[in-house]
Every structure is written in structure tokens, then in C-alpha cells.
N, C-alpha and C positions, 0 to 999 in steps of 0.2 A: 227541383226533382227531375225537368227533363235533363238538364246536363248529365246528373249521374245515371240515370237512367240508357242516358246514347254512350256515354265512356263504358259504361258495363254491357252494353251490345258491343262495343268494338272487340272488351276482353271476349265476349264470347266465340264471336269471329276470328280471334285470333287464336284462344284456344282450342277450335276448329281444327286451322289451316297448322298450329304446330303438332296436332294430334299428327296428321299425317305422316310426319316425320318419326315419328318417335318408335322402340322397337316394337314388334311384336311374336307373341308365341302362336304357330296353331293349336287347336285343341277341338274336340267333340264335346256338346253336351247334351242331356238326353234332356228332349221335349215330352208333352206328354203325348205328341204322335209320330217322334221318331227321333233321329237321331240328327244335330248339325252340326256342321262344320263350322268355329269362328274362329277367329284371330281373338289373343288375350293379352291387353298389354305387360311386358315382362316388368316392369314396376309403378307405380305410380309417380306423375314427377312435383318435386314440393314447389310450392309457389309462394313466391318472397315481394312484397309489397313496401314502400318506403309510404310510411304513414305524414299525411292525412290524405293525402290528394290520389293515392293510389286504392285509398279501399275498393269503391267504384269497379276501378279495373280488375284490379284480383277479385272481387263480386264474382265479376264476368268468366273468368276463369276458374273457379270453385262450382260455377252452373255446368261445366264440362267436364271438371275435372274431380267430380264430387264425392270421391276418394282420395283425396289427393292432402297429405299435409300439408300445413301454410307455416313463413316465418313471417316475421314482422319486425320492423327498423324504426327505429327513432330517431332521425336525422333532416338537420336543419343548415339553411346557411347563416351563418354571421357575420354581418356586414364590419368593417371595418371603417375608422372614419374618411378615409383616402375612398371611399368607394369599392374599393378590394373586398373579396369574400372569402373566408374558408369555408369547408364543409366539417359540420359537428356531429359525431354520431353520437346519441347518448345510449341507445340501447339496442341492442340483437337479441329476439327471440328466435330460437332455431331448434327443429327437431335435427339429429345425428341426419349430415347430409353426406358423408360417406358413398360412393357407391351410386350416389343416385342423380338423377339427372333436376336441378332446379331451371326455372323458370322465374324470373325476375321483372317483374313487371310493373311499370311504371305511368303516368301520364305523359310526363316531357324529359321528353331527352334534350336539354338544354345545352350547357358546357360538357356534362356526360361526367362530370366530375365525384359527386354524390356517386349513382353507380357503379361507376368502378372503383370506388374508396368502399363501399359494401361489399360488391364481389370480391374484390381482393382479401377482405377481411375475412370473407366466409372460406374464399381458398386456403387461406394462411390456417385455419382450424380444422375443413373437411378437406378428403381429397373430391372432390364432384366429378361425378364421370362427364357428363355434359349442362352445357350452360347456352341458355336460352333468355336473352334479354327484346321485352316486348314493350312498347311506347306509341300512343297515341301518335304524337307530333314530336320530329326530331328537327332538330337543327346539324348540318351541314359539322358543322365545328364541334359539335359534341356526337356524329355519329365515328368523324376520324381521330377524337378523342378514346372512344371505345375501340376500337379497331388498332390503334396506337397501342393499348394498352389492357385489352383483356382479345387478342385476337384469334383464338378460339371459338369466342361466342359467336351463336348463331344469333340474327337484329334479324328482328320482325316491327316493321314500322308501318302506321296509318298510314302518313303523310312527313313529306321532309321541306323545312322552309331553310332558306337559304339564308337569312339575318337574323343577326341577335341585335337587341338595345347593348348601351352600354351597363346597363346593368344585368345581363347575359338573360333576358325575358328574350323567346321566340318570336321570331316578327314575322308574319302577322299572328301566326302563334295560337293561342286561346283566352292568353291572358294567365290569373294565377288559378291554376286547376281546383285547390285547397278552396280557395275563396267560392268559385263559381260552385263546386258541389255543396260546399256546406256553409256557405256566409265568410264574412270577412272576418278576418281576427282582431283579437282584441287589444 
């Protein structure tokens, strides 16, 4: 419980620090002792999580952003017997992202290869006016992974480690996000 508990403070923190960025409109509302001035943000932005390891984090983002539609991924790697991996999506849940700015939020940014196999995916169907990819812990070769190839996106990241194993885990990393928040699989 503390793991996901500290992972969905980070989202919150991060959905803090990208609020700032994001548009806003002015606007007056009447109090019941006067009249004030706020800022109102011009949409809300969807937040898209790669299940399991990322509920936690989008948690944290959903505490900020608590209007905010969510998509959700079902995407895994599959190991190859060479050791090699692809990435398998098996399912996209997505409200119409048209138009609107997502937020893609992950625990590790590992190879970076899952996320931009989802962004791309979500591009190829919505046009997204902007794209916001958020991660605990990045590695060095999956942050110029993403940058290679979705370079548009705005990276908001915890912390960046500089080694993968050979089996593309974060070194020193956190280990498997999936496992540490909710048990080992089966």
C-alpha cells in the first residue's frame, strides 16, 4: 500500500506542475459577497494510463484533474525465446480525443517503446492538440526513444536512471511497478 500510495503522490505532483502549463480562460464568478476574478481551464485534459502498474499514477492525476476523462490500455510485453520483446496491445479504451490535450501517464519509462506504440496508436485515430507523457522513473534510452519518435510530446519525469538490464528493467529503477503495487503475477 505505501508503494501506491507514494506513486499516486508523484501523479499528484505532477499533475500539479503540468496544470501550470496548460490553457486557461479568464472569467468572473459571483460569490455570495462579491464578485471574482478566475482563470478557467479551456478544457479538461484526458488522462490515459497503460494498465496495471500505472492505475496508482493516473490515481494521482484524477485527485487533480477530477473532471477529467480517462482512457485505458491493455498492453503487455512478450518475451520472445532469444530474449527479445515485442509490445502487445490488446485493448484501447478511449473517450473521442479529438481536439483535446491527453496526458499519458505511466510508472516507467523503460525502452519507451509501449508508449509511443500507444501514442501513435491514439494519433493514427484522434487528431490531439497536445500530448503530455508523465513517468515516475525514465531511463536515458527510452527517454530518446520518445523524443525520436513522438517529438512533440511534452516528458515530465520523476527521476532518469542512466541503465537498463538486459532485459530493458531500469537500473536501479524500482524494480516491476505492476508487482510492487499490487503483488506478483501469477
Amino acid at each position: 500500500m505505501r508503494f501506491r500510495r507514494n506513486v499516486e503522490r508523484m501523479g499528484e505532483i505532477m499533475a500539479y506542475e503540468i496544470s501550470k502549463k496548460l490553457k486557461y480562460t479568464a472569467a468572473e464568478v459571483q460569490t455570495p459577497l462579491g464578485v471574482a476574478a478566475i482563470n478557467i481551464p479551456e478544457g479538461q485534459p484526458v488522462l490515459c494510463t497503460i494498465l496495471r502498474a500505472g492505475l496508482p499514477f493516473h490515481q494521482g492525476f484524477m485527485n487533480y484533474f477530477d473532471q477529467s476523462p480517462s482512457a485505458f490500455v491493455t498492453a503487455y510485453r512478450k518475451v520472445k525465446k532469444t530474449g527479445a520483446f515485442i509490445i502487445n496491445i490488446d485493448h484501447i479504451s478511449s473517450p473521442d480525443l479529438t481536439g483535446k490535450t491527453l496526458i499519458m501517464c505511466d510508472v516507467m519509462l523503460a525502452t519507451g517503446q509501449s508508449i509511443v506504440m500507444v501514442c501513435k496508436e491514439l494519433m493514427a485515430q484522434y487528431d490531439i492538440k497536445e500530448l503530455h507523457i508523465a513517468a515516475v522513473i525514465a531511463s536515458t534510452e527510452g527517454i530518446e526513444h520518445v523524443k525520436a519518435n513522438l517529438p512533440k510530446a511534452h516528458l515530465w519525469l520523476g527521476a532518469v536512471d542512466e541503465e537498463m538490464t538486459s532485459k530493458a528493467y531500469i537500473v536501479p529503477g524500482l524494480g516491476d511497478a505492476g508487482d510492487l503495487a499490487f503483488g506478483e503475477k501469477v
